[in-house]
N, C-alpha and C positions, 0 to 999 in steps of 0.2 A: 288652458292649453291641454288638448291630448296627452297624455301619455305616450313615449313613443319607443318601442322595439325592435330590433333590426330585423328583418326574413332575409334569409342568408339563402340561396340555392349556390351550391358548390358540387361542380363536374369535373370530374378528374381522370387521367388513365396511368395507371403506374405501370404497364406493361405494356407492349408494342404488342404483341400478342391477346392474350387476354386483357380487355379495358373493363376497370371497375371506376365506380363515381359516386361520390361521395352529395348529397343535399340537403339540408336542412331546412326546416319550415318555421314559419310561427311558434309562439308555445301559447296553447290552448290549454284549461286545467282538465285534469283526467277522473272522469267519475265511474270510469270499472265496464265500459259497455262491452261487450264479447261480439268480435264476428261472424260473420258466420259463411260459409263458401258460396250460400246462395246469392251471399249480397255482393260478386264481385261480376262485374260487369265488365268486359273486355271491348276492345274497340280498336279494330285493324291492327294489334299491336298496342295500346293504346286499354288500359284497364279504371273503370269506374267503382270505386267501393265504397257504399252507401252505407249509413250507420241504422241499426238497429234497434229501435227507439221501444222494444216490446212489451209496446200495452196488448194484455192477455194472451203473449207469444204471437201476434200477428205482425208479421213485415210489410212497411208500407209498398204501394207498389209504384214501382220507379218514379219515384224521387227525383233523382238523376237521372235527367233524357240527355244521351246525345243525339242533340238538335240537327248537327252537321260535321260533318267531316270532311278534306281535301286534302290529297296526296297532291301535290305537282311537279313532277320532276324533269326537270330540263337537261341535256345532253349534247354537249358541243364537242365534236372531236374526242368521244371517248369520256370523257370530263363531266360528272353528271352534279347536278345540282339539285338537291331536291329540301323542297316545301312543306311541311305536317302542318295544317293548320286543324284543329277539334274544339269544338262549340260544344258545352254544356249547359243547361236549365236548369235549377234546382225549381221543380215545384212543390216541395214542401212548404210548411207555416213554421220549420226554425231550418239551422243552420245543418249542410251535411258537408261531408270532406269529399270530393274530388279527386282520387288519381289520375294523372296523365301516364299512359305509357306507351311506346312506341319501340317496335324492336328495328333497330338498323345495324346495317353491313358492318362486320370488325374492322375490315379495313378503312370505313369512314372517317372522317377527323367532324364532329361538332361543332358550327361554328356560328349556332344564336340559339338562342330561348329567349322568349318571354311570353307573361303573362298578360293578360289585361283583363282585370276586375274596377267594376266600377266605372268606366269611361279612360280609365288610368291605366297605361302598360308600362311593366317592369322590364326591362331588358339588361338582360347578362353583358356582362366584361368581363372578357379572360385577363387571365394574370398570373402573375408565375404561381407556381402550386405553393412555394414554403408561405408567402404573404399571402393567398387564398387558404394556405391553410390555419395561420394563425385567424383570421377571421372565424375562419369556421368552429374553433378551439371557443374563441370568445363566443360565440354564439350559441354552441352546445354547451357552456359553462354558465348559460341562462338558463337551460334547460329545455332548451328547444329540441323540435324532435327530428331523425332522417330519414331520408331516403336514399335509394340510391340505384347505378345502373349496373346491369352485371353483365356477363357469357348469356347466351340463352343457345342453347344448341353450338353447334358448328361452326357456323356462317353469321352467327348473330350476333348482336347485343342489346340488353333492354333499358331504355333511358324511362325512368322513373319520379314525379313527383309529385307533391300531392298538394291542396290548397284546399280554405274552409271557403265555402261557396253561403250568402247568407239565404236567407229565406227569399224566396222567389226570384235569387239573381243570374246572371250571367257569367260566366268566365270561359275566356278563348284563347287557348292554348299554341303558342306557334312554336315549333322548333327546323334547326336547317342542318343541313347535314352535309359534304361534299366529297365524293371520291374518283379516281381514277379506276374504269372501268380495265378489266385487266383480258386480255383474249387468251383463254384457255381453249386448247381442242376444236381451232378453228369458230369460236360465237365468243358474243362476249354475252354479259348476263347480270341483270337486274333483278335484285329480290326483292318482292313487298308483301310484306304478312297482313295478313284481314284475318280479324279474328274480334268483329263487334260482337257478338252474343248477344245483341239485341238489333232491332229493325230500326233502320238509322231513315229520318226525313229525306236527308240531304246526303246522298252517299256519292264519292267523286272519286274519280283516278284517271290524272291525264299527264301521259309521259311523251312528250316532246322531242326528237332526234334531229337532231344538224351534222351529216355527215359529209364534209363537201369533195372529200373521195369517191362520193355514193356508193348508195346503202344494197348491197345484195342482196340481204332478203332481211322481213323484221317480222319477227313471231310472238306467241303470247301463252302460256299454259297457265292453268286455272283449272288446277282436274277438281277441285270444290266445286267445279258450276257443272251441273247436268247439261246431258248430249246436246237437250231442246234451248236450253239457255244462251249460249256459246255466242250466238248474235247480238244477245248484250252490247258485246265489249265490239267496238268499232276500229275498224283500223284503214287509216290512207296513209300510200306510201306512193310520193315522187322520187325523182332522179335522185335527189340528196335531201329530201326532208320525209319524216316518218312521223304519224299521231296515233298513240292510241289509246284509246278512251273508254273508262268504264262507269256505269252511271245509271244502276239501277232502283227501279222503281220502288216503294215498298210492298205491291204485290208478286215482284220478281223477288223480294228477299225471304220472302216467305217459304218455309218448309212446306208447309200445306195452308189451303186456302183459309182454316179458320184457327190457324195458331198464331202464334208470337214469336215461334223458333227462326232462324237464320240459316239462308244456305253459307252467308257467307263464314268462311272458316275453313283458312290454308294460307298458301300460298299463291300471288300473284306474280309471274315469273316474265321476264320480257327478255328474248332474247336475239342480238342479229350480226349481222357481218357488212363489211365493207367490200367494195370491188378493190382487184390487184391484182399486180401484172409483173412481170419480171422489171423492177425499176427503182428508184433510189427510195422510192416512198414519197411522203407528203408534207407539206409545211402550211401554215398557218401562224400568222404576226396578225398581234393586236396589243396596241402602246407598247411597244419598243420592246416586245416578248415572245420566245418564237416555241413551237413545239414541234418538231420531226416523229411522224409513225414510220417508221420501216418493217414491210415483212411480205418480202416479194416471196411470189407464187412461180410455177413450173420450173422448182430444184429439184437434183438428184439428189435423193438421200445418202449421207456419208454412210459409212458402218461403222457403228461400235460396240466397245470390247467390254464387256461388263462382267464384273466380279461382286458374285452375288454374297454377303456377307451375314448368315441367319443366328440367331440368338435360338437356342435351344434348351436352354437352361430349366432348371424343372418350375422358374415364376411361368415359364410358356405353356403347361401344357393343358392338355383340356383342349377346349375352343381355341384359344389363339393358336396351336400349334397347328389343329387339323385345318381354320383357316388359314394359316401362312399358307401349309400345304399345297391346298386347293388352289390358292392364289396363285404360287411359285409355278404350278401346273399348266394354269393358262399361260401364264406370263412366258413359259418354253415354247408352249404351241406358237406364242404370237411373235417368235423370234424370227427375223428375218436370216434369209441364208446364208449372208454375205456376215454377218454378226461372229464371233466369237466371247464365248465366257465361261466361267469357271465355278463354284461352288465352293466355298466355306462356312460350316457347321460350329458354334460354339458355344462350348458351358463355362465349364472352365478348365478346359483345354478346347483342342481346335482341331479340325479335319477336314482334307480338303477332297473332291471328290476328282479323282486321278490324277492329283497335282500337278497340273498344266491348265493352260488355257485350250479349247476346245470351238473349233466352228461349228455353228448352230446348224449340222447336217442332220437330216432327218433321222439317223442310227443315232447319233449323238443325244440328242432332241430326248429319245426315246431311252438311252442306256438313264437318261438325265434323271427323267421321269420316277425309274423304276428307284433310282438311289433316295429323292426326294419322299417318296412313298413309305420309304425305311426311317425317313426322321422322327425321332422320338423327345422326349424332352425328358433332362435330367440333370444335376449340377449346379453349380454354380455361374456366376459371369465373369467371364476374363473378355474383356473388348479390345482392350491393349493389343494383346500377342493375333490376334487375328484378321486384326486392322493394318498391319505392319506386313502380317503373312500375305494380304490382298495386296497389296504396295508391291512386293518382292513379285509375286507371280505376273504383274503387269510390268515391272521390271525386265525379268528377265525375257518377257514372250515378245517384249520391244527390241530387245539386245539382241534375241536369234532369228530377230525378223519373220512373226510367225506372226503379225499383224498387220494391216494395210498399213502404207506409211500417212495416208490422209485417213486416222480417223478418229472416233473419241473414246475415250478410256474412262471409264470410270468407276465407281464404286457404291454399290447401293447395299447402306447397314439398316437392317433390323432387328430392335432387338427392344423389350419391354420393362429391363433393367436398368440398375447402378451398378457398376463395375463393382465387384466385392471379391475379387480373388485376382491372383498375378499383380498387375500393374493397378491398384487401386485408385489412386490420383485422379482428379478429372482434369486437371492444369498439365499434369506432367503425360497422360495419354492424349490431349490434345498439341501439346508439343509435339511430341514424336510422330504425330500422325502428321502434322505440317511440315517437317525437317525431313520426312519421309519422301512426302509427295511434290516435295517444291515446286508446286504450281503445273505440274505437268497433268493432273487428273481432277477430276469434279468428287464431291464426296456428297452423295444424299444419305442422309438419318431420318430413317422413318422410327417414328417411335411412339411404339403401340400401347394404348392404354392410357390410366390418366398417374399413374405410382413413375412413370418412367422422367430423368430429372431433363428435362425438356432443353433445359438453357445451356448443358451440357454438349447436347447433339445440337443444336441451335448454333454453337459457337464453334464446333470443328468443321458442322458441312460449310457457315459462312468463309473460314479462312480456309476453302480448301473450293472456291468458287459452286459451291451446292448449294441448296437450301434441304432447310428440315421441314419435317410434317409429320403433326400427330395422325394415329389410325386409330380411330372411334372404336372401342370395343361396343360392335355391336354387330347383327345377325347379316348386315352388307359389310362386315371388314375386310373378305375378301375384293367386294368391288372397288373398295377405296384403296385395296394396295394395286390393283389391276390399272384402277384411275391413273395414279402418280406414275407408273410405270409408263403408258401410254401418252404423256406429258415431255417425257422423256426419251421416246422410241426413234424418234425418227430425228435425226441430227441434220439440218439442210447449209449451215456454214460454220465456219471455225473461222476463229483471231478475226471478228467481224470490230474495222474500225469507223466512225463516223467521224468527218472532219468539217471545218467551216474554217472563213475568211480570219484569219491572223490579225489580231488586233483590232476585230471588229465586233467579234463576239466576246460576252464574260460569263462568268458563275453559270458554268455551264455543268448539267446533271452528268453520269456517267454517260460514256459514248466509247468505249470500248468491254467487248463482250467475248466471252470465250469460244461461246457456240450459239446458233440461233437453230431451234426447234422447230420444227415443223405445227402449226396450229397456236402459236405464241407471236407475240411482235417486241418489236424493241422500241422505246418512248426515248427521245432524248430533247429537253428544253434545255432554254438560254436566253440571255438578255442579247438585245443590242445596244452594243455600246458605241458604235458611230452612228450619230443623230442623221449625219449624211448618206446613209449607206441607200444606196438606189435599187442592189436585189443581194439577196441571199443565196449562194452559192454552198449546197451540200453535198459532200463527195462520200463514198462507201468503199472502202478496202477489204475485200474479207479472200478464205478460201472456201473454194465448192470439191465437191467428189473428184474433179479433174481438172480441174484449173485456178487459178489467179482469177478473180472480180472484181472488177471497176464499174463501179456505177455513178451517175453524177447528176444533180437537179440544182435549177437553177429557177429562183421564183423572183416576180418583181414587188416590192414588198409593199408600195401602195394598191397593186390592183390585189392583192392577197389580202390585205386589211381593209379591205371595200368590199370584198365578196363576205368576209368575217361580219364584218360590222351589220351589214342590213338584214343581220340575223338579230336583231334587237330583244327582238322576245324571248331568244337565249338568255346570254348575261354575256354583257362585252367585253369583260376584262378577263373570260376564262384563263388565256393562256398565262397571265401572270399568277392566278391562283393555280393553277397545275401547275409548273413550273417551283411555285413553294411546297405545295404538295409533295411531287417529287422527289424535290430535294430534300426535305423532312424525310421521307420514307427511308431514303436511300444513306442517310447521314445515321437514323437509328439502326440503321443494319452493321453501319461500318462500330456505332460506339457497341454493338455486343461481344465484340471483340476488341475492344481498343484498350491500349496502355494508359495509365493514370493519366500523364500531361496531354494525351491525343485526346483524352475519352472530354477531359474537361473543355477542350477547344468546339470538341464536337456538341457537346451538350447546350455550350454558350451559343451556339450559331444557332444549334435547335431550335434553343428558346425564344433568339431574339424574331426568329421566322414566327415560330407559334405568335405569336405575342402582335408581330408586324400585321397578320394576321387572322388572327382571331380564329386560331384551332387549338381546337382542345387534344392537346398531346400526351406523351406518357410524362412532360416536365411542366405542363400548364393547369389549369384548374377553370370553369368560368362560375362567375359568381352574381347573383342578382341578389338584390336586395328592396323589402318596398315598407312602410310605418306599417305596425300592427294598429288597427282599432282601437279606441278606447273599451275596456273589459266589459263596459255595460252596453255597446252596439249589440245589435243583435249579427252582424256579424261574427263574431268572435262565439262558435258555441262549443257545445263541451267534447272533448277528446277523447274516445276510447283511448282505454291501454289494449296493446297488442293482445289478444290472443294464445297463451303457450302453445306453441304448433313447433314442431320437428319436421323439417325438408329434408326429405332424404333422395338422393338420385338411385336409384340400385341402376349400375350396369351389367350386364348379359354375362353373368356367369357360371350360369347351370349348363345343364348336359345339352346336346343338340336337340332341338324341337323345346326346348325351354323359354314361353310365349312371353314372359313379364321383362321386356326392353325399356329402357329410358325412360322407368315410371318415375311421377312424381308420387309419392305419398304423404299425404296430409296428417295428422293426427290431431284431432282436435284438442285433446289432452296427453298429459302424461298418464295411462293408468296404474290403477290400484298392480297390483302383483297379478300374473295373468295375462296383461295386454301384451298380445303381441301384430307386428307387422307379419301380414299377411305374404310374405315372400321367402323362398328359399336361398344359399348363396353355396356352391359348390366349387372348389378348387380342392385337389387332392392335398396340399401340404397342411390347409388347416382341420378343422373343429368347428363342425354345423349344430351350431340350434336356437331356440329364440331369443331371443333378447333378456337377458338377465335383471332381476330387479336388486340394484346392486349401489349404495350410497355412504356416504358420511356427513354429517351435518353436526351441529352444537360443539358438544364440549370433550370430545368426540365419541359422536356413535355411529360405531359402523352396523350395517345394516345389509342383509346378504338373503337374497331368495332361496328355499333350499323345495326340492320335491317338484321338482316341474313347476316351481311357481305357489305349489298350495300354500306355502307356509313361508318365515321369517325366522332368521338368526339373528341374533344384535349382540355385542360385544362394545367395551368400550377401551380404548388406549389411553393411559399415562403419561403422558409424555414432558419435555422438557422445554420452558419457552425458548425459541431459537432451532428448537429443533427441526430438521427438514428428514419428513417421511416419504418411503416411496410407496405410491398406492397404487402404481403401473408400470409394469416395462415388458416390454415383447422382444426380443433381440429379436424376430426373424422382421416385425415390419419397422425393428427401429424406431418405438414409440413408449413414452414415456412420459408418466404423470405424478407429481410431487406437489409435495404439503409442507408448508412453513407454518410451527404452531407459535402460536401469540399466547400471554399469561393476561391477569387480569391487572387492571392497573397498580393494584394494592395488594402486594402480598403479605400475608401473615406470617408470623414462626408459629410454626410446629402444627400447620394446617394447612389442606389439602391443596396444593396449587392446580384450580383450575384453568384447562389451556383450550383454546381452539385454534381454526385454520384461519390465519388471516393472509395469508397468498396461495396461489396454485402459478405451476410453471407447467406448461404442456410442450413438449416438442415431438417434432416428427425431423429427423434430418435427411430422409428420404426426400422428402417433401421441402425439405433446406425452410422449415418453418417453427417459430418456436414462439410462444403465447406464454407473459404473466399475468394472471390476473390479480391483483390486491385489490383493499377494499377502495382505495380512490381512483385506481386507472385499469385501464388495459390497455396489454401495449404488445403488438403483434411485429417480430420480424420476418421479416420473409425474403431471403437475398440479402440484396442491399437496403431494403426499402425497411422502414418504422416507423409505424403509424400508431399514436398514443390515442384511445378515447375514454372520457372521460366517464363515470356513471352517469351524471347529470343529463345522460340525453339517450332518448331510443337511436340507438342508429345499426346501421346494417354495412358488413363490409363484405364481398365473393370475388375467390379469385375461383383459377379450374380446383384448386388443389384443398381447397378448405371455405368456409366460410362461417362468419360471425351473425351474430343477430345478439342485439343489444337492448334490453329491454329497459327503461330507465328506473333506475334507482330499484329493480328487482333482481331484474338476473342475466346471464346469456344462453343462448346456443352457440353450442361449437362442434360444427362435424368438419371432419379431416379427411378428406379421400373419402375412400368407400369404408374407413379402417373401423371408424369411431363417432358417435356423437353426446355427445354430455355435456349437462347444463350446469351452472356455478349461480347458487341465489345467493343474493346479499343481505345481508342482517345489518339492520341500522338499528343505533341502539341512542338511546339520547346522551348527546354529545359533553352535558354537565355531569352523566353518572359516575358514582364516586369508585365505583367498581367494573362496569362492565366495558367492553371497547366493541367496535363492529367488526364482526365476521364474514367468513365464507361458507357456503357446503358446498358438493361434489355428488352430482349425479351423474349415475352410467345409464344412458337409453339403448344406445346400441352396442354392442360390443362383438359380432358376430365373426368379425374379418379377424381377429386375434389368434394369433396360432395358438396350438397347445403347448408351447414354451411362455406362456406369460406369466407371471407373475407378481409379486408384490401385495398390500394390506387386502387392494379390493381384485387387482386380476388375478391372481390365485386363485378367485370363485366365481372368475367370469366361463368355466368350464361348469357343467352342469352339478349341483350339487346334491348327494341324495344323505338322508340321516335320518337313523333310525329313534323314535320317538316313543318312549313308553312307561308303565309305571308311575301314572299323573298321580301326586297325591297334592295333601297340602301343603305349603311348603315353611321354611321357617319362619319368612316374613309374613303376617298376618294380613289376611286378603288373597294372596298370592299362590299361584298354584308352583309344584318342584316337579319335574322330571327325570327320567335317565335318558337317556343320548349318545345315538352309538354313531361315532364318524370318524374318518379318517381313522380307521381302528383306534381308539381311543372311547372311552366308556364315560360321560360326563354329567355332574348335577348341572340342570338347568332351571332357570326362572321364570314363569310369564308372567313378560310384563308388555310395555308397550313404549314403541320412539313417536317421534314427529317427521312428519314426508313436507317438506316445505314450501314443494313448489309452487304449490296453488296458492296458499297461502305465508309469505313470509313471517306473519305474526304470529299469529294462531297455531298456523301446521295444523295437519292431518295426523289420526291417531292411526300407527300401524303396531299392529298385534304382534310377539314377535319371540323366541326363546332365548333368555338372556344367558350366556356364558360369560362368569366368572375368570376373575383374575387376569385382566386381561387378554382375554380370547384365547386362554392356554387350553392345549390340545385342538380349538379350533383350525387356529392360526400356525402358518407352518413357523417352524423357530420361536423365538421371541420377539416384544417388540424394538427392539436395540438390532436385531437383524435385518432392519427396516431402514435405519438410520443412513442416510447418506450425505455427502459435505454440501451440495450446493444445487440449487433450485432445478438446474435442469443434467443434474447426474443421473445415467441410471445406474439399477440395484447393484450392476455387475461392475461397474468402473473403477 
């Protein structure tokens, strides 16, 4: 009988917001193959990466065809349903791996994969995540290796995995995905990434529309495709069905007539509208399931009173502040007349610009502009007292009746901070701000940047009927706060209520609304719960600019379930999968703010939905599994190990006209002393320069770049086993890194106890994130969320704010924000030795974002170091050369000798050249090393 081992695929999302996904594969054995960027083959979203088999450095050429690929996505009333199906070939003579990737919508919920190799398909079940995740525990504690999904931009996510495809076989990839199409700005809007990087056989895209409100208009953007191309892509559009279809040739894919290149690469965007009239809106029943769209057309807009609330602080200044500027600019011009608002400025104190509320009259408009033009950035953040100040001034402007009495008041905070002066708390400023506004005003939190504590603002605009939104640092951030503002601009009802038949409907999503927007719609489902009910009765209560609204729709709900249904080639039971949709969305909004016994009511219904269902939520997980081969099939062939490569995101930090946005940058390696990333990072509070070559490894040797890089310091610490050292702390980004040293099993008397690192503790509390790594786990908090992984397995974890890369049983990556990125190798050492135990090192790759208050063994010298070197003779020990050494004014004997650079090699190491300072790093090192010492893993220096 075979041999049989599990293949685990586990999908997960631990945030409503950003979804990560956790997968794991087979374990295949690793024989050291190195990748290479040329070998990664992308495909609509969708990446191929072929292994490198290099006899006499030639790569074969593609190995991996994809044969075929099909988007199908379907769309019922808003409700889209969409299809990935991807066909690969391996025509190789052995085995190669396979990625599948596909980037889809955040807001999507997951709800199939599978694979089929062999005539065999494996198909995922969700499951709650703690039992998906114990599996997955068991299965990376085989040693299997992951994958996983991450953020990909803005709007995206990328569902990732990968599979050993054998020599000349097939495998075809399905995944499905389902969302609720949302109408922003008057269109709703479909994204589909194409990004084959090869010439695909079989290339398809056919998007399907059932509007039976009928369809106003349905569009298509593909700015990838040239002018003369355009006719490709096919579109018919009746009364209430739309098709459009793209389905090019392989001479259409073609960059030029006699290459291999691809036009395809971008975005395919599909975008349209419904017709609508001043009326109750629309219904739609299919098995005993109803959904309502309301969002009538020819309203007067209300006026509102908005108190603009700006973060000026000196984290703002540079680019974000001159883009707020520029934004706050337009955003005056586009104010309409009837509008009144007001202006507060804060650091850490607060100012309001002529402390009143103001009609948006053109002097006004104008006096507005010129104060706005004056904002500078400087201080601290108090959000507290200035949030409370906006509260009071819409207060009072109500009380002396110096506002319409019909209209909306609200509040719009930006700001790129954590409250760190006045009211610190984010619990007890989120109080105040609610006890403040008691429901009487909307509160939006725009919050710019990726440092800013998101769940913070996420949770005051929710209980204060707002929502939050990140603004991209990048060269459009003013359009994106122009975007949101313009979301918002135009108010067409207030206290909008939606009602139906009294004991006929249940479980019904929300149906009362504060305000409905102009270019936005309101969704509201439900069950029916009398089996008899002959129509469906929907009534609308709201107020307009001048009066009382009554609207009323009245549908018979067999011929509404008969026009539904003979849309077949849709999916018939949409309205009950939107309706759990919904309600999921709408239930993870309420638990971001909910109290312990509500949150756990909340979460239990979540899951039982997910689960009823089969969406991959922030509480579910889906899991496939299928036998591994017997070792001697030729299916089963040999593993690369990863690659050592550093991701780095840089965001747009330099000065105006500073072209390097949203790069990724690869490294193939870590280099010798010297390498550096080719990018500059500009904010006036810190310390610019390249990346430091900066380490500790063994028993301990620290290891420190000095001279722009030419040359090496090394020194080594004493220390105490149990002791925890600090080797980073930055007060200003709030980051900090420590060392637990370990002794050797057997100590001697009256001989040297040697000690190394056997844990690191990383935190960032900005970031609400904190990382231990010891030599058996790693275990990442982040919130409320903890996720242990084991060494025994590659896996990879990215949320916005950090991400891991897990290499197995050698080492990780860990970058944090923009702050930081350093790797941790593991030293295995054989587990019967009579003396040694396994350790840790501690590399610094990036260290650029550190203010010039950092500190500690190894950030003390993440500032550039210079030292003066002279008087090489020979030195006492035989072999060895001695120097003088002039640094940190201090005058010092030095020794050359040489440490080990681990990365590449955990065994062996690299020989780095280096000037050894005595006696524990004295005069190198500021203080001693006992000024280092601090009580507990994740203390810093200063505590």
């Amino acid at each position: 009988m075979k041999a049989m081992l599990s293949f685990l695929l586990l999908i997960s999302i631990p945030a409503l917001i950003s979804s990560d996904f956790i997968i794991t594969e087979s374990e295949f054995p690793q024989h050291g193959y190195m990748s290479s960027s040329s070998d990664v083959l992308e495909l609509d979203g969708r990446t191929l990466k072929k292994r490198s088999i290099g006899e006499h450095g030639k790569k074969p050429e593609r190995d991996l065809e994809i044969y075929g690929m099909k988007i199908d996505c379907k769309v019922t009333s808003r409700f889209a349903h969409s299809e990935v199906i991807s066909r690969v070939v391996n025509r190789a003579n052995e085995s190669r791996e396979a990625f599948f990737e596909m980037e889809l919508p955040k807001t999507a919920f997951i709800t199939n994969f599978s694979m089929t190799l062999d005539g065999v398909t494996y198909v995922g079940a969700v499951k709650e995540k703690e039992v998906a995740q114990q599996q997955y525990q068991q299965a990376v504690s085989r040693g299997q290796t992951a994958g996983l999904v991450k953020a990909s931009g803005r709007k995206m996510e990328k569902f990732k995995v990968s599979v050993n495809v054998g020599a000349t076989k097939k495998v075809t990839f399905e995944l499905t995905y389902e969302e609720l199409l949302k109408r922003n700005l008057g269109k709703y809007e479909m994204q589909i990434r194409v990004k084959p990087k090869q010439l695909v056989k079989h290339f398809q895209i056919d998007v399907h529309v059932f509007e039976p409100q009928g369809i106003a208009f349905l569009d298509f953007d593909a700015k990838f495709l040239p002018n003369n191309l355009t006719s490709i892509v096919k579109k018919t559009l009746t009364a209430t069905k739309g098709h459009i279809s793209f389905k090019p040739t392989l001479e259409q894919q073609r960059k030029c007539p006699d290459c291999d290149e691809t036009i395809l690469d971008g975005d395919f965007i599909i975008e349209y509208d419904v017709h609508r009239d001043l009326s109750a809106g629309t219904v739609q029943i299919i098995n005993g399931y109803f959904v309502h769209h309301f969002a009538p057309a020819n309203l007067t807009r209300i006026p509102k009173n908005v108190v603009f609330v700006i973060d000026h602080s000196g984290s703002m200044s540079g680019t974000k502040m001159r883009q707020t500027n520029e934004a706050l600019l337009k955003i005056l011009d586009d104010m309409n007349t009837k509008d009144h608002f007001a202006i507060i400025i804060f650091d850490d104190t607060s100012d309001t610009w002529k402390n009143s509320m103001f009609q948006a009259t053109p002097n006004n408009v104008a006096e507005a502009k010129i104060f706005v033009q004056t904002i500078s950035a400087r201080g601290g953040t108090d959000i507290n007292a200035p949030m409370l100040k906006a509260v009071g001034l819409l207060d009072k402007s109500h009380q002396d009746k110096l506002l319409p009495e019909r209209s909306v008041s609200m509040i719009i905070l930006l700001t790129d901070g954590d409250p760190n002066s006045g009211e610190s708390n984010p619990t007890k400023i989120q109080e105040n701000v609610k006890n403040a506004i008691n429901g009487r005003y909307n509160v939006y939190c725009l919050g710019f940047g990726y440092d800013v504590k998101y769940r913070f603002l996420e949770k005051m605009a929710l209980e204060n009927n707002g929502v939050a939104r990140r603004i991209y640092e990048d060269s459009d951030a003013p359009l994106q706060l122009q975007g949101f503002y313009d979301e918002v601009a135009n108010p067409l009802l207030l206290d909008i209520e939606l009602q139906y038949q009294e004991n006929a409907i249940s479980d019904l999503t929300q149906s009362n609304f504060k305000q409905f927007f102009d270019g936005s719609e309101i969704v509201v489902a439900g069950k029916i719960s009398d089996n008899n009910l002959e129509s469906l009765i929907a009534e609308v209560f709201a107020q307009t600019a001048n009066e009382n609204l009554t609207l009323k729709a009245e549908v018979q709900v067999s011929e509404v379930e008969n026009i539904t249904q003979q849309q077949q080639y849709i999916f018939g039971d949409f309205t009950e999968r939107l309706w759990a949709y919904l309600t999921i969305q709408q239930l993870l909004e309420k638990r971001v703010s909910a109290v312990a016994n509500e949150k756990k009511i909340l979460t239990d219904r979540i899951l039982e939905l997910s689960l009823k269902y089969s969406f991959v939520t922030p509480l579910t997980s889906m899991v496939v599994t299928k036998p591994e081969e017997n070792k001697n099939d030729s299916f089963v062939a040999d593993k690369p190990s990863e690659d050592e490569k550093v991701l780095i995101q840089q965001k747009h930090y330099g000065p105006p006209g500073y072209a390097l946005q949203n790069v990724l940058i690869q490294q193939k390696h870590y280099g010798p002393p010297g390498y550096a990333l080719k990018t500059s990072i500009a904010t006036p509070s810190f310390h610019y320069r390249t990346p430091s070559f900066t380490y500790v490894d063994s028993d301990p040797h620290f290891i420190i770049s000095i001279n722009d890089h030419s040359d090496a310091i090394c020194f080594n610490i004493d220390g105490k086993p149990g002791a925890i050292l600090n080797l980073v702390t930055d007060p200003s980004t709030d980051f900090v890194v420590n060392g637990e040293l370990i002794g050797e099993k057997k100590i001697e008397v009256n001989k040297k106890i040697n000690t190394y690192f056997g844990k690191f503790g990383i935190v960032n509390n900005k970031m609400d994130v904190k990382v231990e790594v010891s030599t058996k786990t790693i275990t990442v908090f982040h919130g409320e969320d903890k996720i242990v992984f084991p060494w025994s397995a590659t896996a990879s974890l990215t949320k916005e704010s950090f991400s891991i890369s897990i290499t197995k049983e050698r080492n990780l990556t860990l970058t944090i924000g923009d702050d930081a990125t350093f790797v941790i190798v593991l030293h295995r050492v054989w587990k019967y030795h009579p003396l040694h135990r396994d350790f840790l090192g501690f590399y610094t790759l990036d260290s650029r974002r550190f203010s010039n208050m950092t500190h500690g063994l190894l950030g003390q010298f993440y500032h550039e170091v210079n030292a003066e070197i002279y008087n090489i003779r020979p030195g006492l020990d035989e072999g060895k050369s001695d120097a003088t050494m002039i640094v940190k004014g201090h005058k010092l004997r030095v020794t050359r000798g040489y440490q080990k650079d681990y990365r590449f090699d955990p065994k062996q190491g690299t020989n780095i050249p280096c000037w050894f300072v005595h006696y524990n790093g004295k005069g190198f090192i500021d203080g001693s090393p006992t000024d280092y010492v601090v009580s507990s893993l994740f203390d810093s220096l200063n505590s």
